[in-house]
C-alpha positions as CSV (number, residue, x, y, z in Angstrom):
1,X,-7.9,-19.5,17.2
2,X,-7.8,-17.9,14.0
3,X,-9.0,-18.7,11.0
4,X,-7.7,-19.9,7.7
5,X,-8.7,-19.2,4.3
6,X,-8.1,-20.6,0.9
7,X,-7.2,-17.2,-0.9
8,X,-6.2,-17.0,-4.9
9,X,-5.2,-13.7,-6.2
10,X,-5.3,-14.5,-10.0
11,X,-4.0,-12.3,-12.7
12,X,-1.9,-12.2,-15.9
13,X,1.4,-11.0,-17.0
14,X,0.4,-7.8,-19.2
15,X,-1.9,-6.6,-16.5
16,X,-0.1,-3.8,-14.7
17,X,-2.5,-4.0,-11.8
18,X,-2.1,-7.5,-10.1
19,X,1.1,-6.3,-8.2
20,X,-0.8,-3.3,-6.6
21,X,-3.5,-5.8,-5.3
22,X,-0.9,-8.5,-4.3
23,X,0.8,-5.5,-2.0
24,X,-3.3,-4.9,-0.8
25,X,-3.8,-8.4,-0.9
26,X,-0.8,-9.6,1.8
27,X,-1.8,-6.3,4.0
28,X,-5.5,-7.2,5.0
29,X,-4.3,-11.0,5.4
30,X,-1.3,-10.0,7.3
31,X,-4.2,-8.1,9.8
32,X,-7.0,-10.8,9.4
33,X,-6.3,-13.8,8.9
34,X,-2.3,-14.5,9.0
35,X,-3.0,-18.4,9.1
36,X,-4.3,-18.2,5.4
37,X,-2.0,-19.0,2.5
38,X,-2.2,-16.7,-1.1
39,X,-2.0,-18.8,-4.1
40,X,-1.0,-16.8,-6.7
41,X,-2.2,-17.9,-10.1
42,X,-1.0,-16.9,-13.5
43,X,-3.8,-17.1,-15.6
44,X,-1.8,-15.3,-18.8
45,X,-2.4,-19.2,-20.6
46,X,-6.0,-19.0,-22.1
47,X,-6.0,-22.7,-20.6
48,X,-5.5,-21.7,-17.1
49,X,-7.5,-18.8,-17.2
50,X,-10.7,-21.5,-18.6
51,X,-9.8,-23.8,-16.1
52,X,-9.7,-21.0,-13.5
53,X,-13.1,-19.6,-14.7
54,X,-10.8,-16.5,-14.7
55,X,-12.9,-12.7,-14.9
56,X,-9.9,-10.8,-15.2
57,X,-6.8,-9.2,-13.8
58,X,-6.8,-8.8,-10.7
59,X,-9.2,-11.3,-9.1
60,X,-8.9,-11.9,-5.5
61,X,-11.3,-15.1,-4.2
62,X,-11.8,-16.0,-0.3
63,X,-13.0,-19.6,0.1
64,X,-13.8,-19.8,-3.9
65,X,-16.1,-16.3,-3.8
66,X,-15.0,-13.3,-5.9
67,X,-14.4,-10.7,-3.4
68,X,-16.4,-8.3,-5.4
69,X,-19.9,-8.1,-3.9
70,X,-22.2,-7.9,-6.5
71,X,-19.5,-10.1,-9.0
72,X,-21.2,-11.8,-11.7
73,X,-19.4,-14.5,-13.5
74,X,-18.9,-13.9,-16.8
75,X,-18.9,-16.5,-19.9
76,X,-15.8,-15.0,-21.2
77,X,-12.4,-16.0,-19.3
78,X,-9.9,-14.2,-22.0
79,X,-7.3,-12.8,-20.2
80,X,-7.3,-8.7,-19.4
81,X,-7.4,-6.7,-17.5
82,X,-10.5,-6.1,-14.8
83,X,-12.1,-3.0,-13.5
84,X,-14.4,-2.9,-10.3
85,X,-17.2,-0.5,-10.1
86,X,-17.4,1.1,-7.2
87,X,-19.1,4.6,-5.4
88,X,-16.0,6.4,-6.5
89,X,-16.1,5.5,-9.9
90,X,-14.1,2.4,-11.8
91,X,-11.1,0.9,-9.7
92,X,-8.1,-1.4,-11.0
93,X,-7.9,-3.3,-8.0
94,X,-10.7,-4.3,-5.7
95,X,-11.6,-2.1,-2.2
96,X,-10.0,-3.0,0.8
97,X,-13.1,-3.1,2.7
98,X,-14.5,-5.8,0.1
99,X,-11.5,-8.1,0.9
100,X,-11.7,-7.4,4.8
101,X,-15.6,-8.3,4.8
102,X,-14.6,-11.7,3.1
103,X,-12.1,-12.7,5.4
104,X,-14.4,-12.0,8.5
């Protein structure tokens, strides 16, 4: 049986980076875990992106957990965009390999 995920890929509109990570995003869950369901949230609103406790564009969450794995939350949810450090340096869009290990 496979299993299902609540996944959120959150983001906002001037971040030229969400759309890359949707396209990652739908790949790995395609492979993984096909029964799950993306919610894509806008978080542009600083309203939604408070109520979202939103890091920055793009976030992607499995089961309410960043998919970063040493993610912080930060105490400032302005909307912008959001870099990931990683061995290679800073990424727009988080690793593939972080999103498969957090829908296994």
């Amino acid at each position: 049986m496979a299993v299902r995920h609540d996944i959120e890929l959150l983001w906002f509109a001037d971040c030229p980076n969400h759309d890359l990570a949707r396209e990652l995003l739908r790949e790995v869950v395609a492979e993984l875990a096909p029964e799950s369901v993306i919610r894509d949230i806008d978080a542009t609103d600083p309203g939604a992106a408070e109520r979202h406790r939103f890091p920055g564009s793009p976030t992607i969450r499995v089961d309410g957990v960043d998919v970063q794995p040493d993610f912080e939350d930060p105490t400032d949810f302005t909307p912008r965009c959001r870099l990931y450090p990683t061995d290679q340096g800073l990424s727009r869009i988080p690793l593939r390999a972080w999103i498969e290990a957090a829908l296994r």
